[in-house]
SEPAKE-964287 format. One record per residue: residue number from 1; chain; x, y, z of N, C-alpha, C in turn. Coordinates in Angstrom, 1 decimal. Example, Ala and Ser with C-alpha at 12.3 -4.5 7.8 and 13.67 -1.06 7.14 Angstrom:
BEGIN
NODE  seq  mol    n.c1    n.c2    n.c3   ca.c1   ca.c2   ca.c3    c.c1    c.c2    c.c3
NODE    1    A    13.2    -5.7     7.8    12.3    -4.5     7.8    13.2    -3.3     7.8
NODE    2    A    12.8    -2.2     7.1    13.7    -1.1     7.1    12.9     0.0     7.9
This chain:
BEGIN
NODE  seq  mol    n.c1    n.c2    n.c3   ca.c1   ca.c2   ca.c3    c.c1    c.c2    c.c3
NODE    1    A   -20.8   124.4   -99.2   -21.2   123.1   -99.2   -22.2   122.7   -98.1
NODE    2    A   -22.6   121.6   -98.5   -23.3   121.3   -97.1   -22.9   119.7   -96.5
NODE    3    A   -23.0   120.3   -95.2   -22.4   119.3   -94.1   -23.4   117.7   -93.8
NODE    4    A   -23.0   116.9   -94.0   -23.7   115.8   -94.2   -23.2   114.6   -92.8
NODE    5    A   -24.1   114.1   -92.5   -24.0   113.1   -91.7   -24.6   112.2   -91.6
NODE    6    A   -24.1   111.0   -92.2   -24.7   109.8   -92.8   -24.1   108.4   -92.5
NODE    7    A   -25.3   107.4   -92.3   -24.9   105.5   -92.0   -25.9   105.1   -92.8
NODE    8    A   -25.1   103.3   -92.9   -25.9   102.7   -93.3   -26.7   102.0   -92.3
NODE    9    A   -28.1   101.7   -92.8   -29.0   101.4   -91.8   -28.8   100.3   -91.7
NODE   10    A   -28.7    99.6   -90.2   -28.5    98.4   -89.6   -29.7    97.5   -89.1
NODE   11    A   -29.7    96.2   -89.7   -31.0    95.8   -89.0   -30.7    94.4   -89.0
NODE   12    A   -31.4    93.6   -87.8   -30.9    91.7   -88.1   -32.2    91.3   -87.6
NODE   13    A   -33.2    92.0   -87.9   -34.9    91.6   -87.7   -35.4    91.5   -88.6
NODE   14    A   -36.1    90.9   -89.6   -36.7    90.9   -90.8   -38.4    91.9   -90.1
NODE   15    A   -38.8    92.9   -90.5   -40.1    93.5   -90.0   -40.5    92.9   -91.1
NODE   16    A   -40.5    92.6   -92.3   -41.5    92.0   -93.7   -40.3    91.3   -94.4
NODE   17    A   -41.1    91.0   -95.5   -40.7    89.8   -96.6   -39.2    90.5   -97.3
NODE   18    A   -39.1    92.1   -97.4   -37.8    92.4   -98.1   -37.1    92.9   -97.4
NODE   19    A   -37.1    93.2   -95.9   -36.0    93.6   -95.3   -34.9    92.7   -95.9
NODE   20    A   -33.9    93.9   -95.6   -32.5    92.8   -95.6   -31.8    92.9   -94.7
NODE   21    A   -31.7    91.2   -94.0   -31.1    91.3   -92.5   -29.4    91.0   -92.5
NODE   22    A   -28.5    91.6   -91.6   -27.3    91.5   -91.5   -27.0    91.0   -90.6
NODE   23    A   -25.9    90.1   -90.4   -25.3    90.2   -88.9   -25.1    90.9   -87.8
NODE   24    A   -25.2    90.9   -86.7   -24.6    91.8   -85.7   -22.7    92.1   -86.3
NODE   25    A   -22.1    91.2   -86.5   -20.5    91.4   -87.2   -21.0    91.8   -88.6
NODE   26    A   -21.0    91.7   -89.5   -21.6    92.1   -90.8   -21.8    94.0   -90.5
NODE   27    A   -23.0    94.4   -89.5   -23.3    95.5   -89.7   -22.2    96.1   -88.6
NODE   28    A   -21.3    96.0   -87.8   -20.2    96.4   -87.5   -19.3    96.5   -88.4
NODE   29    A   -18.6    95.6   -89.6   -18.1    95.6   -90.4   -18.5    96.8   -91.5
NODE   30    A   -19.6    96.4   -92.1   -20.2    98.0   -92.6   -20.1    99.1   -92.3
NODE   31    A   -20.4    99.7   -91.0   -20.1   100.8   -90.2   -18.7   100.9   -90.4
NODE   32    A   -18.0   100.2   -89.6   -16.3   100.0   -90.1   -15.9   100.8   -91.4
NODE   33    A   -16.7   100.3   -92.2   -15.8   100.4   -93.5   -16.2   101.8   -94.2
NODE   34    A   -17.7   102.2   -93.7   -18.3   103.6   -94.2   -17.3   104.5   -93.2
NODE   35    A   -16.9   104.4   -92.3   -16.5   105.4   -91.1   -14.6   105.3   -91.5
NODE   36    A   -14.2   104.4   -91.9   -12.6   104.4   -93.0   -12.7   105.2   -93.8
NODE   37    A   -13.7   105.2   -94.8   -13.7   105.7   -96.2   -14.5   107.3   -95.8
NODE   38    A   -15.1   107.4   -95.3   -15.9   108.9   -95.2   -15.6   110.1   -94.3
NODE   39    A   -15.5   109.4   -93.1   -15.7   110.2   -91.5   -14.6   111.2   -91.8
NODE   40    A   -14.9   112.3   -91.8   -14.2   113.1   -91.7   -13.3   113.7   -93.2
NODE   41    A   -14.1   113.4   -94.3   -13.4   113.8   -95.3   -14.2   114.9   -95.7
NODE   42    A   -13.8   116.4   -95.8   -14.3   117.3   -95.9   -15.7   118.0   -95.2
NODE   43    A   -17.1   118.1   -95.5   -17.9   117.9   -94.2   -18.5   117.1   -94.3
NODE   44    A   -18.0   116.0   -94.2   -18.6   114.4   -94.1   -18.4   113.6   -93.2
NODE   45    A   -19.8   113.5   -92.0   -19.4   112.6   -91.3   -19.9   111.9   -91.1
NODE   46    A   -20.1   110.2   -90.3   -20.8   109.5   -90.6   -21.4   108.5   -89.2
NODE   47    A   -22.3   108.2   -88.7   -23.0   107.4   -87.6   -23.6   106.1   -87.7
NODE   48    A   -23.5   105.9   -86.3   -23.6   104.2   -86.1   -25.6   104.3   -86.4
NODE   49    A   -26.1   103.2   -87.1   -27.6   103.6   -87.6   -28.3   102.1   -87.7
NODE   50    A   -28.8   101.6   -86.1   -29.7   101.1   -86.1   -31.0   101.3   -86.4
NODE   51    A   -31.8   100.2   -87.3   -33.1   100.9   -87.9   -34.1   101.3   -86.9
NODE   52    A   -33.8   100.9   -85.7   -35.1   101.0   -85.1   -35.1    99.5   -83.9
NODE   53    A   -35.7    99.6   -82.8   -36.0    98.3   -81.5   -36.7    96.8   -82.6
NODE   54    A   -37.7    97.6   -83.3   -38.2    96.6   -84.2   -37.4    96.1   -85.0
NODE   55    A   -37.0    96.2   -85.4   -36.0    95.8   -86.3   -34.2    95.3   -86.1
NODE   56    A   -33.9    95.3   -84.6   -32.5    95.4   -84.4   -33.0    94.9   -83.0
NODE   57    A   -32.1    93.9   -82.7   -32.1    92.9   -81.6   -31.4    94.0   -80.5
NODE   58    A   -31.1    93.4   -79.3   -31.1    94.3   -78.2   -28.9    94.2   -78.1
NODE   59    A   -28.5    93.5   -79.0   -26.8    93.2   -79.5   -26.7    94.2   -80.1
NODE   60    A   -27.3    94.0   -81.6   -27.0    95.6   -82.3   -27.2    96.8   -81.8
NODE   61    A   -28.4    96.9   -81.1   -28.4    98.2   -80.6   -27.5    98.8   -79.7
NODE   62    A   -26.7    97.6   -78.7   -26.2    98.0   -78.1   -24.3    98.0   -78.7
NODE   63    A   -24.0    97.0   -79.7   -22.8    96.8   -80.1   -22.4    98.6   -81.4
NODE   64    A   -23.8    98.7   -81.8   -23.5   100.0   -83.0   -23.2   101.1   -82.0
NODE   65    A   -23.7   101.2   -80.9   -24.1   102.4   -79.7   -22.3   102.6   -79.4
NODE   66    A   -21.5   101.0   -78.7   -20.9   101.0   -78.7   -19.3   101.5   -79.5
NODE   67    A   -19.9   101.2   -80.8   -18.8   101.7   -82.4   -18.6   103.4   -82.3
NODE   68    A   -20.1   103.9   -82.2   -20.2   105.0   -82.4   -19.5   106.1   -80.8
NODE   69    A   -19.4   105.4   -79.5   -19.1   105.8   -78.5   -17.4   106.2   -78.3
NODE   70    A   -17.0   104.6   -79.2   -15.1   104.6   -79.2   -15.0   105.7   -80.0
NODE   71    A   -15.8   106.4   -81.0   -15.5   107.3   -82.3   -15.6   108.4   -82.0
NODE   72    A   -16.8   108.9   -81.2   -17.4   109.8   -81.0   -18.2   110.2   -81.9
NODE   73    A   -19.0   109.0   -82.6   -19.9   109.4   -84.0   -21.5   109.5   -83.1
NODE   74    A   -22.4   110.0   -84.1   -24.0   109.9   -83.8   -24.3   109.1   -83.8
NODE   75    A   -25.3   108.6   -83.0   -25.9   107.2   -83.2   -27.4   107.3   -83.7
NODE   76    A   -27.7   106.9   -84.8   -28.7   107.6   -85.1   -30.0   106.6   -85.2
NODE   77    A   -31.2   106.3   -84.7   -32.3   105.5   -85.1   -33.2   105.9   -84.6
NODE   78    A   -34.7   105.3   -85.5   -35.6   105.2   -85.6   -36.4   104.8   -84.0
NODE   79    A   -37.6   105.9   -83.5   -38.0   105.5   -81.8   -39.8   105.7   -82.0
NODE   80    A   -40.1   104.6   -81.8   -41.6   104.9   -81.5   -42.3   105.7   -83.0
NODE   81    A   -41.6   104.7   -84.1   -42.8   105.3   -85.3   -43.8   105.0   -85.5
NODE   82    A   -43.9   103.4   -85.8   -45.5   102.5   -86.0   -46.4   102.5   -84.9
NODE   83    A   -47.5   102.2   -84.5   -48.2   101.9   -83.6   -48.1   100.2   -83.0
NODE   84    A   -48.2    99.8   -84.3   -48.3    98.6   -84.3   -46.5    97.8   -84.0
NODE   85    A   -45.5    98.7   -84.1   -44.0    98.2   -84.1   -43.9    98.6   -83.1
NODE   86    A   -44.5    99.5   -82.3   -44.4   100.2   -80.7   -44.9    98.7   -79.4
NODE   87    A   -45.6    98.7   -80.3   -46.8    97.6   -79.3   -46.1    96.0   -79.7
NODE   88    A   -45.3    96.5   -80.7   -44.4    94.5   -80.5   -43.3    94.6   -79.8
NODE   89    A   -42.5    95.8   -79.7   -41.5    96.2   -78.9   -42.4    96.3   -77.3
NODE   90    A   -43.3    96.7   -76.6   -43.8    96.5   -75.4   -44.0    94.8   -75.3
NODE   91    A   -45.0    94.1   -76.6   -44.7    92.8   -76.2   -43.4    92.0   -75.6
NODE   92    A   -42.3    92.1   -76.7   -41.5    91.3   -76.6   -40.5    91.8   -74.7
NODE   93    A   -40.7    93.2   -74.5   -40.2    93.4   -73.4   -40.5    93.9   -72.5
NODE   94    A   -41.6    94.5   -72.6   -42.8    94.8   -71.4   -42.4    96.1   -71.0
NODE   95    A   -41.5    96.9   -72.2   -41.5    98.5   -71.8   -41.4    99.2   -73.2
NODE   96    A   -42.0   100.4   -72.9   -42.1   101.0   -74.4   -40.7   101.6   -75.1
NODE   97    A   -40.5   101.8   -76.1   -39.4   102.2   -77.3   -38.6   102.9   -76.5
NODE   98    A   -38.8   103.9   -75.6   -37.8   105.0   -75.7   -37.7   104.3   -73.7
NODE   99    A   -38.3   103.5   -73.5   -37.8   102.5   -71.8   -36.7   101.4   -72.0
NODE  100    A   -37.4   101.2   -73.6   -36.0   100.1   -73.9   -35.4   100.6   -74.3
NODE  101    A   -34.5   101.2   -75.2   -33.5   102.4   -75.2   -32.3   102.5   -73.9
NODE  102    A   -33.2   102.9   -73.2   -33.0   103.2   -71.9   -32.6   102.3   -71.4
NODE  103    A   -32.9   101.2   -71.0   -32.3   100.1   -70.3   -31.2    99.1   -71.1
NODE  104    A   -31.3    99.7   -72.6   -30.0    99.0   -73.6   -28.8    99.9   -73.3
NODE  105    A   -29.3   101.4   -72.7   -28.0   102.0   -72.4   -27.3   102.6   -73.8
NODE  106    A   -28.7   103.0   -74.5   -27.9   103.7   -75.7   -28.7   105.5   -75.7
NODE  107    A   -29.7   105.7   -75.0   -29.7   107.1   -74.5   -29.3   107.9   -74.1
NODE  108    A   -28.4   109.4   -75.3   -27.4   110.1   -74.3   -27.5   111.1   -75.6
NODE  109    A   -26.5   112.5   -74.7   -26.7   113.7   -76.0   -26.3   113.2   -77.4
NODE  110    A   -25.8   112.2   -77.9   -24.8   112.0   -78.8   -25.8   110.7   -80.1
NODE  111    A   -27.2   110.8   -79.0   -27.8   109.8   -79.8   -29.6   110.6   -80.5
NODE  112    A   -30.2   110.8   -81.8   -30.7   111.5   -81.9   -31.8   110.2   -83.1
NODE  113    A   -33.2   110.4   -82.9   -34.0   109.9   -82.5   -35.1   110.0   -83.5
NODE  114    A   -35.5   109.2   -84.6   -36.6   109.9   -85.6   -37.6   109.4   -85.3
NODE  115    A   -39.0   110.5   -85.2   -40.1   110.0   -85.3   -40.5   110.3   -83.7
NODE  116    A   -40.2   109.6   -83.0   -40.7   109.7   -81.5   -42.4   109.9   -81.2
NODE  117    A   -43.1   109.0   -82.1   -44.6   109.0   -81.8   -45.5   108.5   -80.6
NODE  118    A   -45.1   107.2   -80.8   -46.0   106.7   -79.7   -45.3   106.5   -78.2
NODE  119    A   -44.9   107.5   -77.9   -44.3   107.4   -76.6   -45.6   108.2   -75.1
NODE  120    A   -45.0   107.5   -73.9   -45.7   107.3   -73.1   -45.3   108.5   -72.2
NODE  121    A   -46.2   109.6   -71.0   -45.8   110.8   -70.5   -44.5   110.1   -70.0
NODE  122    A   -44.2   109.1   -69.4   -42.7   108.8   -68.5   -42.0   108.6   -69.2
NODE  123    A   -42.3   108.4   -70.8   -41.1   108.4   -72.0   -40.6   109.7   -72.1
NODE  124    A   -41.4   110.6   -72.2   -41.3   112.3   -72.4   -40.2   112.8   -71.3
NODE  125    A   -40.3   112.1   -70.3   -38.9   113.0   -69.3   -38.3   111.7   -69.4
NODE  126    A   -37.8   110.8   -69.8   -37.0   109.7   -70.0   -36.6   110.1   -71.1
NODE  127    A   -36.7   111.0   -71.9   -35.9   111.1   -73.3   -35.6   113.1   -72.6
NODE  128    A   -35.7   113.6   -72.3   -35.4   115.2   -71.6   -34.0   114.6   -71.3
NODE  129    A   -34.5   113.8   -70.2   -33.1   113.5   -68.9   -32.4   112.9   -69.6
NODE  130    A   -32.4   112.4   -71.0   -30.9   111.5   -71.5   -30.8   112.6   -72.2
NODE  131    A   -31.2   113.5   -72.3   -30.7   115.0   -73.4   -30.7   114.1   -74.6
NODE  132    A   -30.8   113.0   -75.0   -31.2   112.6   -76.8   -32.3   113.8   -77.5
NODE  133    A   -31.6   113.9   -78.7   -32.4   114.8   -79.6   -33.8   113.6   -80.8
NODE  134    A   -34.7   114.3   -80.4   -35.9   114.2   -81.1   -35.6   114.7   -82.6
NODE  135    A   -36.0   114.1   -83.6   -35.9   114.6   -85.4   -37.5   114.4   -85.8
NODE  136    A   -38.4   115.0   -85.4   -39.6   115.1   -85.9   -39.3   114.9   -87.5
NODE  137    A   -40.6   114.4   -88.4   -39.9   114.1   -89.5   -41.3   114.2   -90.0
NODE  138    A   -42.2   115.3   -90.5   -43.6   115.4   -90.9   -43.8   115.0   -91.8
NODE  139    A   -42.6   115.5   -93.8   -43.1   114.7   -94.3   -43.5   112.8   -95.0
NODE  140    A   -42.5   112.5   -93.4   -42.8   110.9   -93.9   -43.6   110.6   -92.9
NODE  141    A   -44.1   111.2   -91.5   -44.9   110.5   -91.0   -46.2   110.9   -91.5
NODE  142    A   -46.6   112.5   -92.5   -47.9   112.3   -93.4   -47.9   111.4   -94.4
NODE  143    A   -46.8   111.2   -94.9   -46.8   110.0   -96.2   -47.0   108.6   -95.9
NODE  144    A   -46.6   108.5   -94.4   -47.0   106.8   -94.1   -48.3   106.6   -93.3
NODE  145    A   -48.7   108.1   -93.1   -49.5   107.8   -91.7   -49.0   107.5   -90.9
NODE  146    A   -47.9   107.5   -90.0   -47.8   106.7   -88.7   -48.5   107.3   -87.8
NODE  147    A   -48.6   108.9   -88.0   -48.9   108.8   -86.3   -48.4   110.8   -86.5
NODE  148    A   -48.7   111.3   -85.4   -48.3   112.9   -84.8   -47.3   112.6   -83.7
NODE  149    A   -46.0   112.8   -83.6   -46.1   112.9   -82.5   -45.9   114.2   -81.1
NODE  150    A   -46.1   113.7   -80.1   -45.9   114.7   -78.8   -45.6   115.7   -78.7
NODE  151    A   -45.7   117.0   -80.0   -44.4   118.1   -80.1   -44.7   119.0   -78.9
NODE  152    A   -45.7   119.6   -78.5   -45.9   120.2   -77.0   -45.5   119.6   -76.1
NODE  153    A   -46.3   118.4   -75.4   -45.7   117.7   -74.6   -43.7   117.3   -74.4
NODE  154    A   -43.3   117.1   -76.0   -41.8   117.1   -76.1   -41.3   118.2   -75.7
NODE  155    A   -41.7   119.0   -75.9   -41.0   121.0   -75.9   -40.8   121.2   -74.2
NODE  156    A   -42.5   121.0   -73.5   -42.7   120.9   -72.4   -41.6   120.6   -71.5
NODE  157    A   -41.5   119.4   -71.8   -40.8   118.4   -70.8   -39.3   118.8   -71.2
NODE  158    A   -39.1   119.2   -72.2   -37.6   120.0   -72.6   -36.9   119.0   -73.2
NODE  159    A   -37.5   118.6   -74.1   -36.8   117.9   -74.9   -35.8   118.6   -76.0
NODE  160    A   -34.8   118.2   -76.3   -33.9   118.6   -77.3   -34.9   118.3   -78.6
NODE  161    A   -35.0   119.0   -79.5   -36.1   118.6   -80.6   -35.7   119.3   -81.7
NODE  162    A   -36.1   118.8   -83.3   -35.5   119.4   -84.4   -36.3   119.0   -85.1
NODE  163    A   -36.5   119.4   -86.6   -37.6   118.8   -87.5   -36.0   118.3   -88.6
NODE  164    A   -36.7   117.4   -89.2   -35.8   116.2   -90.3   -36.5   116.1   -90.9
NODE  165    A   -35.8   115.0   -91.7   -37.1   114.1   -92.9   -36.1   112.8   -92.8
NODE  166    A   -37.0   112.1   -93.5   -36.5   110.2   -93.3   -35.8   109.7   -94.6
NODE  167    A   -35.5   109.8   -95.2   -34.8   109.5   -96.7   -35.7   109.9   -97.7
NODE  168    A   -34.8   110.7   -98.6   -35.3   111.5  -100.1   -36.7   110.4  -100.2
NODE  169    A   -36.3   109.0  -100.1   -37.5   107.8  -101.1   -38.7   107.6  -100.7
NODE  170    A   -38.2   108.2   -99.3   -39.8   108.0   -98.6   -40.6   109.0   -98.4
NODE  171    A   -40.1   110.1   -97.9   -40.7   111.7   -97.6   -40.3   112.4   -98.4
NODE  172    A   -40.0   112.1   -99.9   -40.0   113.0  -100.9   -39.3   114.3  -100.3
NODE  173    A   -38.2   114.3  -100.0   -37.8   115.1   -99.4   -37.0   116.3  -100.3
NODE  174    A   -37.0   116.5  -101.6   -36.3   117.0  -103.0   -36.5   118.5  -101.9
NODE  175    A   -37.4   119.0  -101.8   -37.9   120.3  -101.8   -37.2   121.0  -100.5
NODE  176    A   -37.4   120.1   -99.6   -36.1   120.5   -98.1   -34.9   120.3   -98.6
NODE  177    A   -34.3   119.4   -99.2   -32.8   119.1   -99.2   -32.8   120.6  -100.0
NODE  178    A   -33.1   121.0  -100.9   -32.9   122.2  -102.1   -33.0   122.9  -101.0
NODE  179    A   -33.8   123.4  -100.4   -34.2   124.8   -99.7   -32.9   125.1   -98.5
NODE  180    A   -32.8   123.5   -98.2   -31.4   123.8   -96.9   -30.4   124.2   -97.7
NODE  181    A   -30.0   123.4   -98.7   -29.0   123.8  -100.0   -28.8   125.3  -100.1
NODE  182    A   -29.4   126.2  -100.2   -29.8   127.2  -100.8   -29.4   127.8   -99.2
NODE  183    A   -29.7   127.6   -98.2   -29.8   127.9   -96.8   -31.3   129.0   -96.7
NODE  184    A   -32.4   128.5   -97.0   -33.4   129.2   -96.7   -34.2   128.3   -96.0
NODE  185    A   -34.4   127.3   -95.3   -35.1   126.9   -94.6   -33.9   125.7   -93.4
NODE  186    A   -34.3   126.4   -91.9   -33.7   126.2   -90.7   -34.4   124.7   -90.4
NODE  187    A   -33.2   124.1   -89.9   -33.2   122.9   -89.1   -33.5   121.9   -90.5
NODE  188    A   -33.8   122.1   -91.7   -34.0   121.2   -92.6   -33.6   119.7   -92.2
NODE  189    A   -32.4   119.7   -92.1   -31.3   118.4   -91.7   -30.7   118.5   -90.3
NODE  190    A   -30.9   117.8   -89.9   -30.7   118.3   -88.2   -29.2   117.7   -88.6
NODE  191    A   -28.9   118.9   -88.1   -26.8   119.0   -87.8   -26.8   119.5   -86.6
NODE  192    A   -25.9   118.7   -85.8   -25.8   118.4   -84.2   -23.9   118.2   -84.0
């Protein structure tokens, strides 16, 4: 079989017209109730999954970080994918994606990171020194365009780093889930 490690995504920021926003309690409750029914049934396990700084107030990030910490689950979200969601997260706090992270106090081996694009050289050893793992994710960031990100510079600086994908819907991912399936292609699904 293959070993799975899965949340539902948490968000109380509308980025557009169909997000759907939850409570900070709401998406604690959720988590709650996916981590009752799953965690640990066979190889199924399951993490605390803020969407992303853009998307999740500086409570969620830090209240899911905290769920996942009492458990010992992954904390899993989205860092520095848009250009334009990078540069609202610097407006609203005057430091980039992976500085606010860092100052919410959810940075650590146990938290693992998709996308990691628009990050800054002092984000590159600010994500080393919290040992957080990077999930490069090629084919959704060719499908949306967001962006390349840092993979030398990441390697460099010794970043913990793995290649992913972002959900079957987005990055057409049929062809990796099969091939991991099968066990012919390494790091498919980053299992940590």
């Amino acid at each position: 079989g293959i070993r799975a490690t899965f949340g539902v995504g948490a968000t109380d920021i509308a980025e557009n017209e169909v997000t759907r926003v939850t409570s900070v309690d709401d998406c604690l409750r959720q988590a709650e109730l996916l981590y009752d029914r799953w965690h640990g049934k066979g190889l199924l396990r399951t993490a605390a999954v803020p969407q992303g700084r853009p998307a999740c107030t500086p409570e969620l990030m830090q209240a899911l970080k905290r769920f996942a910490r009492e458990r010992g689950l992954l904390y899993h979200t989205h860092l520095a994918e848009g250009r334009a969601e990078t540069a609202l997260v610097r407006q609203w706090t005057g430091r980039g994606e992976a500085e606010e992270l860092a100052y919410l106090g959810v940075l650590d081996e146990q938290t693992i990171l998709a996308h990691a694009i628009w990050l800054s050289d002092s984000e590159l050893s600010l994500l080393a020194q919290s040992r957080a793992v990077v999930a490069h994710c090629p084919s959704t960031n060719m499908k949306l365009s967001d962006g390349v990100p840092p993979i030398i510079p990441l390697l460099n600086a010794e970043t913990i780093y793995g290649r992913s994908h972002s959900g079957v819907a987005v990055s057409s991912a049929k062809p990796e889930v099969s091939a991991a399936s099968s066990g012919s292609a390494s790091n498919s699904a980053m299992a940590i």
